[in-house]
DRENDO-674823 format. One record per atom (N, C-alpha, C, O): atom name; x, y, z; residue number from 1. Coordinates in pm, whole numbers, always signed. Last residue first. Layout:
BEGIN
CA,X,Y,Z,NUM
...
This chain:
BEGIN
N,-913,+1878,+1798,69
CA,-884,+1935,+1937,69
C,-892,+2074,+1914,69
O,-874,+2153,+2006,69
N,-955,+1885,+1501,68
CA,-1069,+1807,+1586,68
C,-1069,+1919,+1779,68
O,-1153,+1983,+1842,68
N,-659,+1836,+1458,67
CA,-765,+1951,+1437,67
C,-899,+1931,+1436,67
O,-955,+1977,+1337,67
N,-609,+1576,+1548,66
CA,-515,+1740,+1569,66
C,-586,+1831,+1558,66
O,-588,+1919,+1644,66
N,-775,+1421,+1379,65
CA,-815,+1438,+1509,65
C,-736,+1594,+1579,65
O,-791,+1687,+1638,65
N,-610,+1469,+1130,64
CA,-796,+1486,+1152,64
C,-839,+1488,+1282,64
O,-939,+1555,+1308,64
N,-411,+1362,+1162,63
CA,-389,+1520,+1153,63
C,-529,+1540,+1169,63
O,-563,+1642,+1229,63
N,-451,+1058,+1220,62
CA,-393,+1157,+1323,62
C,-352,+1325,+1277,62
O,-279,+1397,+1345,62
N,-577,+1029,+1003,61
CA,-649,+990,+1109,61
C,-604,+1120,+1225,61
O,-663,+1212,+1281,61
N,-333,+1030,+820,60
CA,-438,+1133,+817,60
C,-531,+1106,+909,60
O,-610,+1200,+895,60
N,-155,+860,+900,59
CA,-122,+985,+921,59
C,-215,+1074,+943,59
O,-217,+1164,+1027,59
N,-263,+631,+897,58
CA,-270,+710,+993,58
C,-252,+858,+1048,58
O,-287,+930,+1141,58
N,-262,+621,+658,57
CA,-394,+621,+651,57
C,-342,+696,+810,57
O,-383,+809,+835,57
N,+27,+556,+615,56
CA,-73,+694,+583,56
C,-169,+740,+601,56
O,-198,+858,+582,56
N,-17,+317,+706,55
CA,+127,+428,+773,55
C,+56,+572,+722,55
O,+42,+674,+789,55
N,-110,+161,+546,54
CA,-165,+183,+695,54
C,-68,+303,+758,54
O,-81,+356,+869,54
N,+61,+219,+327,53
CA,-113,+266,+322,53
C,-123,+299,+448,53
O,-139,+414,+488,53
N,+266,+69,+395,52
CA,+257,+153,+340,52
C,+129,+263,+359,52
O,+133,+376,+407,52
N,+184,-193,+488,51
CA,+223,-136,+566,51
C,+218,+23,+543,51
O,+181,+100,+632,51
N,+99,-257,+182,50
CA,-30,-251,+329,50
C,+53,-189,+383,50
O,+34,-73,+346,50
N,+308,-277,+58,49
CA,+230,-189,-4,49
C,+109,-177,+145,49
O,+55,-73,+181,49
N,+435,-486,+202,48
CA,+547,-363,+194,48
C,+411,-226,+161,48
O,+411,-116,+216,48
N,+294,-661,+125,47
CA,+295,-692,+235,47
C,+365,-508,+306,47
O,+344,-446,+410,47
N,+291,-726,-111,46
CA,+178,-670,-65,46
C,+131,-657,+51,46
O,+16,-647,+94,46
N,+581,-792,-177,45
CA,+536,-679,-188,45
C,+404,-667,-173,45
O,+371,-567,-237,45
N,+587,-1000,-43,44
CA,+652,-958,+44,44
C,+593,-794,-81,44
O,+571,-689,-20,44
N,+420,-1175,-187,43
CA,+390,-1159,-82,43
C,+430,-1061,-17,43
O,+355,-1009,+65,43
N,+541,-1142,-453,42
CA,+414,-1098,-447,42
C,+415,-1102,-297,42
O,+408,-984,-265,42
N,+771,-1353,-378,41
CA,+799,-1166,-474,41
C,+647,-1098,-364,41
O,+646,-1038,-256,41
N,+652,-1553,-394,40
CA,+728,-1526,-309,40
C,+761,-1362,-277,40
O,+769,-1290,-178,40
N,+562,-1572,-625,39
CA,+455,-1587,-495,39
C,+538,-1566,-393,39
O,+482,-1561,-284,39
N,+734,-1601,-794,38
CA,+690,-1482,-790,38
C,+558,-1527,-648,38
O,+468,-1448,-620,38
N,+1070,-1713,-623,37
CA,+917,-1720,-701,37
C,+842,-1614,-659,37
O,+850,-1549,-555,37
N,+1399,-1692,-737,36
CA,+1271,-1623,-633,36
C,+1164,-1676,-700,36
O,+1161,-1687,-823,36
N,+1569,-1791,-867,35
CA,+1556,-1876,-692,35
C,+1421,-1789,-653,35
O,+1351,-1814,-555,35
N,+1662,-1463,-1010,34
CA,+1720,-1643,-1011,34
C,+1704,-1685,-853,34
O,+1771,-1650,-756,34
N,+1451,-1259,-951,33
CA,+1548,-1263,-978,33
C,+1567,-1430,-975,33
O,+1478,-1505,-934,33
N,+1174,-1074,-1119,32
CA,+1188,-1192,-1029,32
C,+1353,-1184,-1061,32
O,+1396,-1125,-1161,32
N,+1134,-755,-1024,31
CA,+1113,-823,-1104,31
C,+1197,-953,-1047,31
O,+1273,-943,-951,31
N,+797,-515,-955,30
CA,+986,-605,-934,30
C,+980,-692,-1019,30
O,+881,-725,-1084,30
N,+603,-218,-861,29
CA,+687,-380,-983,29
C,+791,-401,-914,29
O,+857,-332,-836,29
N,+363,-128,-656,28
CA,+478,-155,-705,28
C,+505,-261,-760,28
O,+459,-372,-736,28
N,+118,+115,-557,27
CA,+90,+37,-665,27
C,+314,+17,-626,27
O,+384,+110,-586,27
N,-120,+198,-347,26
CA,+7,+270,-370,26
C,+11,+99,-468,26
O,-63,+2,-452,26
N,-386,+486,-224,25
CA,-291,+405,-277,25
C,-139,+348,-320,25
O,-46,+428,-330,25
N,-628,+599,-78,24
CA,-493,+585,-22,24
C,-426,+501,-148,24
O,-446,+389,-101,24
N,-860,+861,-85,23
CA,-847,+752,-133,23
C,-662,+734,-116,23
O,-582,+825,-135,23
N,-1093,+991,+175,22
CA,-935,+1015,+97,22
C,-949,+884,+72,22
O,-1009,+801,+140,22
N,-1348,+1183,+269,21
CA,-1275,+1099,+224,21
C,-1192,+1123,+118,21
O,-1190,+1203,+25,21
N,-1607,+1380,+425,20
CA,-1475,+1414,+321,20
C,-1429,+1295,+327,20
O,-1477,+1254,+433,20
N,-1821,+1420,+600,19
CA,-1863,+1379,+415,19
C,-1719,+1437,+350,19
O,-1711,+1514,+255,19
N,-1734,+1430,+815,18
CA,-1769,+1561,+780,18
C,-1837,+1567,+621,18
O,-1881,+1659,+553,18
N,-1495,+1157,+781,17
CA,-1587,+1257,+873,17
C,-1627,+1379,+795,17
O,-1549,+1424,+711,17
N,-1337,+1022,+628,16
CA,-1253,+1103,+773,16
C,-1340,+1183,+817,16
O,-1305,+1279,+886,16
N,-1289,+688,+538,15
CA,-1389,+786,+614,15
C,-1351,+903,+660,15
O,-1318,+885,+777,15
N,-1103,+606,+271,14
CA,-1103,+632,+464,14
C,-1213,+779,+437,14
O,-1221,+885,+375,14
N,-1020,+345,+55,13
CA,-1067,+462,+69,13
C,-1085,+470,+210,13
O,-1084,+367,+277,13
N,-742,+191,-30,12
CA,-858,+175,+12,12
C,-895,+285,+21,12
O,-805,+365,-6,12
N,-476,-79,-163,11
CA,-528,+107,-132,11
C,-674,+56,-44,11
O,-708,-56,-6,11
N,-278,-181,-380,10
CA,-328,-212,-262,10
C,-375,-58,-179,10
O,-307,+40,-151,10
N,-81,-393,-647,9
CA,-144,-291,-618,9
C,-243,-286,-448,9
O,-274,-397,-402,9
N,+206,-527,-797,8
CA,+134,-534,-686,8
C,+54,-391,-652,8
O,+118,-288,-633,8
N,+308,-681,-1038,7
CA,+292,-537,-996,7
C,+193,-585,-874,7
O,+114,-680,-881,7
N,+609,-868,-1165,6
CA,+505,-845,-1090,6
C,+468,-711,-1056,6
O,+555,-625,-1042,6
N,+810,-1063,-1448,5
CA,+766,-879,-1364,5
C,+612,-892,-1284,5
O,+512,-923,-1348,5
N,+1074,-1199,-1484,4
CA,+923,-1204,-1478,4
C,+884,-1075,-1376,4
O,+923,-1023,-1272,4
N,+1301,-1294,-1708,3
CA,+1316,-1253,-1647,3
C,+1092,-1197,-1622,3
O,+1011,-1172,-1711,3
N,+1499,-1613,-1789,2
CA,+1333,-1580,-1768,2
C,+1357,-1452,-1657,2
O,+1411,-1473,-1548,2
N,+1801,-1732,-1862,1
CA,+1734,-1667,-1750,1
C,+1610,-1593,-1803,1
O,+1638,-1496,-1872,1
């Protein structure tokens, strides 16, 4: 058994106005198990790492507007 390690990385930077920006990231490994391909691996973790981000990015969208009102 070949054991194979992927890292998946995925971020971006956000505008939030006023000349302030936030940089979002988020970086994860796994490692392949028997039957998985790593394109298989890789998808579903850059798939886990976007949802991730976009979940934060909103967060801060939505505390920037909170205090906007």
């Amino acid at each position: 058994m070949i054991l194979e390690k992927i890292n998946v990385t995925f971020g971006g930077k956000l505008n939030l106005g006023d000349y302030n920006s936030v940089q979002i990231q988020i970086s994860v490994t796994a490692l392949a198990e028997d039957g998985e391909t790593l394109t298989e691996i890789s998808d579903a973790l850059f798939a886990t790492c976007r949802e991730k981000v976009r979940a934060k990015a909103l967060e801060f969208y939505q505390h920037r507007e909170a205090s906007i009102q």
